[in-house]
N, C-alpha and C positions, 0 to 999 in steps of 0.2 A: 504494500500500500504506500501511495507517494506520500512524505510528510507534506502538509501543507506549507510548513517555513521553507520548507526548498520549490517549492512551485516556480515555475516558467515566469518570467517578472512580464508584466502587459497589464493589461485597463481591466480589471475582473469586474465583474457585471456588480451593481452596488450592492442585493443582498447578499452576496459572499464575501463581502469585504470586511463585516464586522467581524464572524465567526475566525475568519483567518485572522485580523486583530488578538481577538480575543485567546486565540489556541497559543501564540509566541507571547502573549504574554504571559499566559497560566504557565506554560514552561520556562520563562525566564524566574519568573517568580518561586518555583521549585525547584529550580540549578540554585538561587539563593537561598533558601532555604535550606538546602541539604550542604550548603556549605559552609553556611554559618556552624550548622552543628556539626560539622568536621572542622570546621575549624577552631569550635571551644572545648573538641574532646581530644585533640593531637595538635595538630597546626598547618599553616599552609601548604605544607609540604605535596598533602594529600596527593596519591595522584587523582590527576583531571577526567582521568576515563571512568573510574571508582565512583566521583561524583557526578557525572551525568546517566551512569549505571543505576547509582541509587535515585537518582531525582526521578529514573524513566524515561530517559532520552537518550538519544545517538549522540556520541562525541564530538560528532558534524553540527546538531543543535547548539551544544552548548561552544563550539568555536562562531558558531552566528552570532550569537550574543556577545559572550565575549573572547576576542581573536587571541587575549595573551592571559597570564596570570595573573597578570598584575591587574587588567582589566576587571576580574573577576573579582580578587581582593578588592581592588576601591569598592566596586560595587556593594559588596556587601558590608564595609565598612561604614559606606555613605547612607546606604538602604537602615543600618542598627542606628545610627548616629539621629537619624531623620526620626525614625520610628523610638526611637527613644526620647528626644524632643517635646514629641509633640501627644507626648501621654499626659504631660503633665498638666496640661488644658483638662484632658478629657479625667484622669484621675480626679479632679478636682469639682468637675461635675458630680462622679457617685461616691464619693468618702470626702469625710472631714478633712482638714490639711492634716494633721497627724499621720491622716491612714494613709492618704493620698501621699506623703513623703518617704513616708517608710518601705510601703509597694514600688514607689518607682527609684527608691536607691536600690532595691532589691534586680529593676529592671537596668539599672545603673553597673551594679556589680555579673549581671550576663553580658553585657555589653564589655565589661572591662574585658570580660575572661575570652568573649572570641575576639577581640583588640587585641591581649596576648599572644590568640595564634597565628595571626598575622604581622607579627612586629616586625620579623626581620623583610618581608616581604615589602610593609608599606618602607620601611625604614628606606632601605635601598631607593624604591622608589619616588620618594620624596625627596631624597638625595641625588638623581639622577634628572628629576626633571617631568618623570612619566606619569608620577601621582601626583596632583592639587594636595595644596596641603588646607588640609579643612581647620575651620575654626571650634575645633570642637573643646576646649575648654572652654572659650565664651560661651559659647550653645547651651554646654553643659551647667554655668553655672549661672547664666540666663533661665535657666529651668528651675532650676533650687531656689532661685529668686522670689517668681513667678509663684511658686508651692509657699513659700517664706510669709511674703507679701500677703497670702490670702489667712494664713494662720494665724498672723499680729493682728489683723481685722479682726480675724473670729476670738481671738484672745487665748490662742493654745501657744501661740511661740511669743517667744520675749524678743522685746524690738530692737537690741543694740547688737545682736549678730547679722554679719555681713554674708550674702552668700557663698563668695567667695572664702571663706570660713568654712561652712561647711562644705565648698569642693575639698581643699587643702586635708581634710578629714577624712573624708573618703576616700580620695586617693592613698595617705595612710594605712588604713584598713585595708584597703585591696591591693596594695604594695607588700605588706606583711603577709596577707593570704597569699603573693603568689611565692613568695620567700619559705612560706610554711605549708606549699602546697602540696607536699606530700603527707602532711598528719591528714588523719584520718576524722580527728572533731575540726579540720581546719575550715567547713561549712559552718557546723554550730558556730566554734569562736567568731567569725564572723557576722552571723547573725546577732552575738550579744552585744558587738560592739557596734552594730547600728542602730539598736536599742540604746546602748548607750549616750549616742550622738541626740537621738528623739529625745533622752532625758535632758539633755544638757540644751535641748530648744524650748523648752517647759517653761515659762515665767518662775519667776523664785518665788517663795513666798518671804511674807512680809517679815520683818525681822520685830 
């Protein structure tokens, strides 16, 4: 059966044009996805055939998409970075800022861990010229802001912490985790110590 992403390129009649739309993106979006989690359970290393094997696709799909490795890495770097972003709008619509901060450092610390399996991959290439170097500290703690902000309103977080504060923190923590990343409570300690961080956002009480 012919894939549709290799089709004959010409003027396709207009109702075939969504469905072919729609089919290279549901496979581009599944080469990401199965790479992201190869790349926070080993690292970029992966081979590329593995990963279009597991997503369901010919190794010819995922060279359409994208033609190098590195290609691939940005993408799913830029795809976590985006999608991590812009949770925190949406977290902040169904939980308190408490809960709302907490979940998405949680979404904060998956993002770090497939960022580590990429490191020396984007390293090179931001070194070289072939990756953009994204703002993803701003973003990042443009978001912690954004969650901060809405908690000193509702009166759960104390106001004289900066967000940039609690990046500096975080990255701590998931610095240490990747240092201790071979113990086996090195999930729990983690998680206590962004419990931690929630307490130390708490207004004090009065003295």
């Amino acid at each position: 059966m012919t894939d549709p992403e290799s089709s004959p390129t010409g003027e396709p009649p207009a109702p075939a044009e969504r469905p072919l739309r729609a089919h290279a993106l549901r496979n581009r979006e599944r080469l990401l996805a199965t790479a992201r989690d190869a790349f926070s359970v080993a690292d970029d290393t992966v081979p590329l055939e593995s990963i279009a094997r597991d997503a369901g696709v010919g190794i010819g799909t995922l060279y359409r998409h994208f033609p190098t490795r590195e290609a691939l890495v940005e993408a799913v770097y830029a795809a976590e970075l985006d999608a991590l972003v812009a949770s925190a709008p949406t977290l902040l619509e169904d939980l308190p800022p408490e809960a709302a901060l907490r979940a998405w450092m949680d979404g904060y610390a998956q993002f770090f861990a497939t960022k580590r399996g990429m490191k020396e991959t984007l390293r090179a290439g931001v070194a070289s010229g072939r990756i953009a170097t994204p703002a993803t500290r701003e973003r990042v703690t443009a978001s912690i802001g954004t969650i901060l902000a809405a908690g000193v309103h509702a009166g759960s977080f104390r106001p004289d912490v900066e967000a940039e504060d609690v990046t500096v923190l975080l990255l701590g923590v998931f610095l240490s985790s990747t240092v201790n990343s071979s113990s086996a409570d090195a999930a729990d300690r983690t998680g206590r110590l962004l419990d931690l961080i929630i307490d130390a956002l708490r207004p004090q009480p009065s003295s």
